[in-house]
N, C-alpha and C positions, 0 to 999 in steps of 0.2 A: 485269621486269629484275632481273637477279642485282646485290643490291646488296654483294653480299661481292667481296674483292678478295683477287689471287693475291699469296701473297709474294715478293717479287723474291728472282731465283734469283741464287747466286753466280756474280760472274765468275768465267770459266775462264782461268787461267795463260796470262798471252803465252807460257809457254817452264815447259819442268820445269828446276829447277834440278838440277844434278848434284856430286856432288864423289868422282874417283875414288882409287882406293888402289891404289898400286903404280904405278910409271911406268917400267918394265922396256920391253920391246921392245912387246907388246902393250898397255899403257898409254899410250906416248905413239902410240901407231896412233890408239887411243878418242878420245884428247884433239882429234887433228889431224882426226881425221874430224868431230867435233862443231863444231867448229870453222870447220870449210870447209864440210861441208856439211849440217850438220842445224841450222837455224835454229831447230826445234823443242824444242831442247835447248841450257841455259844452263849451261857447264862455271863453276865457283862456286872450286873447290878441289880443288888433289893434294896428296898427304900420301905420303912414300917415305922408308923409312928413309935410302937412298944416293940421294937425288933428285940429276939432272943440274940443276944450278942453271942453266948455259951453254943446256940448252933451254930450262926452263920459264920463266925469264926472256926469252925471244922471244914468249911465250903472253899473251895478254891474260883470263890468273888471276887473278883477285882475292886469294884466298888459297892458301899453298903452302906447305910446311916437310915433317918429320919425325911429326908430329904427328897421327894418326885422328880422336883425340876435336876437334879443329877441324870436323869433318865432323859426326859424330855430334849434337854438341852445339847443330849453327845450326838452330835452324827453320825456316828459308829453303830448307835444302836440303830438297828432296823424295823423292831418291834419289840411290844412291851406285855406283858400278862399282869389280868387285872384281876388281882383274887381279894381285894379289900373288901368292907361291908357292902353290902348292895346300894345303901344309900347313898356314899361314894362315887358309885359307878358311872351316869350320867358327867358329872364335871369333869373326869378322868376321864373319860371316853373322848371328850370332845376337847379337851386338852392335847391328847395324844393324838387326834386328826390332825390337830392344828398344828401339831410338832412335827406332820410324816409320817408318821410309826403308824402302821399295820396294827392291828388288836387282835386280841385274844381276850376273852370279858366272861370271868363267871356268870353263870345263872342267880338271879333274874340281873337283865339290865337295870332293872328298877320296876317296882311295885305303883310309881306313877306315867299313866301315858304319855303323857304329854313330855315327860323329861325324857324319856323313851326317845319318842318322836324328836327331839332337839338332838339328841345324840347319833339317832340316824342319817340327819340333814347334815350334819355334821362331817362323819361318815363319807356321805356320798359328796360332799361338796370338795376331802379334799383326795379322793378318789383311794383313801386308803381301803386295806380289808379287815374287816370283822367277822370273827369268829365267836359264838358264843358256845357255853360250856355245859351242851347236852352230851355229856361224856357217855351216855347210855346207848346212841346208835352207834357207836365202836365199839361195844360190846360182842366178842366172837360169834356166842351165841345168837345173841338180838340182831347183828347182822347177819346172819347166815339165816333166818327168819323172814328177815325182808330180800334177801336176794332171792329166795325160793319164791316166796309171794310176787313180788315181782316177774318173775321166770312165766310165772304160771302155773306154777305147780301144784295147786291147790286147786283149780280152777277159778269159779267165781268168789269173791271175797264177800263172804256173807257176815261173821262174827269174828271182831278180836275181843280178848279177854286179858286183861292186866291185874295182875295181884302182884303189890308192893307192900309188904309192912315192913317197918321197922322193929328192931331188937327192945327201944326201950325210948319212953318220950323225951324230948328235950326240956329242956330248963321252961320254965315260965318267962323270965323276961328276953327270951329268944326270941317265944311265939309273941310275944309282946309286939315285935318289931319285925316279923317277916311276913306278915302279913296272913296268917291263919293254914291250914294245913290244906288249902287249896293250892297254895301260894307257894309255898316253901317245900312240899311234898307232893302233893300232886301233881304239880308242874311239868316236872318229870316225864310222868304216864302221859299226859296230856301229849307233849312233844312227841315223847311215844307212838301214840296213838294215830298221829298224823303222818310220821316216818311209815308206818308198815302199814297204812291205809294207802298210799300215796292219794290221801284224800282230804281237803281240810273239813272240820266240825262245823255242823251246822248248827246242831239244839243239844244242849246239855242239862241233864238234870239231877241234883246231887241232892240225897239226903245223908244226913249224921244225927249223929250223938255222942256225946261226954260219958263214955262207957267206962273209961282207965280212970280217967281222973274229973269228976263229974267239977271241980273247979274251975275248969277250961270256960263252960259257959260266961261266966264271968270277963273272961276277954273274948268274947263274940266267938268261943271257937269250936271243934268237936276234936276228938281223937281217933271216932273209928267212919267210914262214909264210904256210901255205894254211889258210882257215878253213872248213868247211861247215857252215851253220846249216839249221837247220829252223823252218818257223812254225808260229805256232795254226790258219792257214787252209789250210795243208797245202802248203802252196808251199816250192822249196827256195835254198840262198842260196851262194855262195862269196865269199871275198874275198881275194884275194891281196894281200899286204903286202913290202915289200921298202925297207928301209933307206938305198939308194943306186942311182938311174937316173940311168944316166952321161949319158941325154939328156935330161936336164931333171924336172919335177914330173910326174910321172903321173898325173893324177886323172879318171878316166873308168869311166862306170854303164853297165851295160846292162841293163834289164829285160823280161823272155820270157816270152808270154803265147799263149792258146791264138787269135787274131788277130793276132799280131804282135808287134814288140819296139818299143820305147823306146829309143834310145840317146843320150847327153851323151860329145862327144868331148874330146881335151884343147882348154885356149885355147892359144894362142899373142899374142904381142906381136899382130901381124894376119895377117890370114884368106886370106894369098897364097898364091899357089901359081906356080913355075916351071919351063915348059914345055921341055926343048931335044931335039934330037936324041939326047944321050947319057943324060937324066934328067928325071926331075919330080919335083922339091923344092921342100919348104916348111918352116916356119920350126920350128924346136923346140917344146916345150912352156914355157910360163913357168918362170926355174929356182927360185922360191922362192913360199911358203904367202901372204907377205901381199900379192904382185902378183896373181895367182891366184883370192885371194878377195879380194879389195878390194870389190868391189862389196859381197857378202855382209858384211861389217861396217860397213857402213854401214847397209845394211835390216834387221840385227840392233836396231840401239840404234835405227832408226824404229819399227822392229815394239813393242820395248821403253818408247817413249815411248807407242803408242798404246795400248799395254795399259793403261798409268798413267791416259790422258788418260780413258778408258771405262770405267775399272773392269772392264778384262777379263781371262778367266786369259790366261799368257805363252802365246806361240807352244811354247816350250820351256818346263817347268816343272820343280821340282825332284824329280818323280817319272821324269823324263828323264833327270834327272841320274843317280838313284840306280841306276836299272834298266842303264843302260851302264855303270857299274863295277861290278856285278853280275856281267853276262856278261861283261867283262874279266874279270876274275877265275876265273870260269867256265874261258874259253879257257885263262887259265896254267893252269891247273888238267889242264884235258884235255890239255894240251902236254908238261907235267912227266910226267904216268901214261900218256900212249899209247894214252888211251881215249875214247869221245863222254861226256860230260856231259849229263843232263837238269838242265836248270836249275828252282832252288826259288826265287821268290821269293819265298815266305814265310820261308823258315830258311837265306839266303845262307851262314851261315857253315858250311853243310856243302863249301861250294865252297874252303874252305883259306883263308879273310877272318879 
């Protein structure tokens, strides 16, 4: 008989503590969803420079103000979610390494490489995890797309097709600052694009125009643009983009393979449909991003919590991050000159970064 004895293992966390930053539109989403429905996760602290007092006081927060280092500083918390402005994200990233904390980091890490690349090295130096907030592969449908494709179920992967519009454009001093509808819309698809390829982009080539609001040129940008990518596995891609669908949220894949296609249609509120003599109609498309994906940010921050729980790499990693504002960039690039781009990831800044 083995007379040595096993050391008793730690218990495992009823709940990962979290404390997020930034409680803008997509902030207090994270909070309300942790909230209602991820038990798995213990919202601890918000920290916003213009915090709504009027919400966060409905929230059963423990701590809350103006204040990050309240986060950084508790040893309690385990991790933090970083939904502030993008420009932000870089010195928060690598603050929150340096604190221990695990991440969770909206889309984009940052619109510049190089801050990127600091906040990675970051990252891996103090072996925390990052998650970034391509809330779109947890999508029921979008995943259930890629698990097929993957399977084999289509056979050979010859064409995906992405169409995203949006309901109605943003502000002018938005686009101002997020970098042009490559960047702050596109991104997206892009990420897309590579999730249900399992292939990354080689050559991208994007044409626009200022079709909604022909003032856009004025800040270097367009509203409506068709993009053709190409992959590593030889397979080809388009993604049409458009600023304003006067019928609702457009968000619909279709991927084309040498046994058949895949397709994810839009949602709607429900799945009716009305029969008459003079017509058959059904209901519009949802008109806005966070009815749409609701579901999807919710199994973002469960996927996020079980990374933590397992010590596993994220779903999304900040190598995802970095390679989608990459080919953003990319596309302005090929947009501005009227040419395809081979993309470098090794020396992005040949792409105008």
């Amino acid at each position: 008989m083995n007379s040595q004895t096993e050391s008793p293992q730690p218990e495992e966390k009823s709940s990962i503590a979290v404390g997020i930053i930034g409680a803008g539109r997509i902030g207090k989403l994270h909070a309300e969803n942790i909230i209602r429905h991820i038990p798995q996760i213990s919202l601890k602290a918000i920290a916003d420079i213009n915090l709504d007092t009027s919400w966060v006081n409905t929230l059963p927060v423990a701590v809350t103000g103006d204040e990050v280092q309240c986060i950084f500083n508790d040893p309690a918390i385990d991790a933090v979610l970083i939904c502030s402005p993008a420009p932000s994200h870089p010195s928060l990233i690598i603050q929150a390494a340096q604190a221990g904390k695990h991440i969770f980091c909206e889309k984009p890490i940052a619109l510049d490489i190089t801050a990127i690349q600091q906040a990675l090295a970051a990252v891996e130096q103090a072996q925390v995890i990052l998650q970034v907030g391509f809330n779109r592969r947890f999508d029921p449908n979008f995943a259930k797309v890629k698990r097929v494709v993957q399977a084999g179920g289509i056979g050979e992967l010859h064409i995906i097709h992405i169409t995203s519009r949006d309901p109605e454009p943003p502000p002018h001093d938005y686009i101002a600052s997020s970098g042009g509808i490559f960047l702050d819309m596109s991104i997206h698809d892009f990420d897309m694009a590579r999730f249900l390829a399992g292939s990354e982009i080689t050559e991208v080539y994007a044409t626009g125009a200022a079709l909604i609001d022909p003032t856009l040129t004025q800040l270097g940008d367009v509203d409506t643009a068709v993009i053709q990518l190409s992959f590593a596995n030889g397979a080809l891609g388009v993604i049409d983009n458009s600023r304003q669908a006067v019928y609702g949220y457009d968000q619909r894949v279709e991927v084309f393979g040498s046994q058949g296609k895949m397709l994810a249609q839009n949602v709607s509120a429900t799945q009716t449909e009305l029969s008459t003599a003079d017509a058959v109609t059904r209901e519009k498309p949802m008109a806005f991003f966070l009815d749409r994906y609701q579901a999807s940010y919710v199994a973002e921050l469960r996927s996020f919590c079980h990374a933590i729980r397992h010590k596993q790499a994220p779903a999304v990693d900040g190598r995802d991050g970095l390679i989608a504002v990459i080919v953003g960039h990319a596309a302005k690039q090929s947009c501005q000159n009227h040419q395809p781009i081979r993309i470098n990831y090794e020396h992005p800044e040949q792409h105008g970064i």
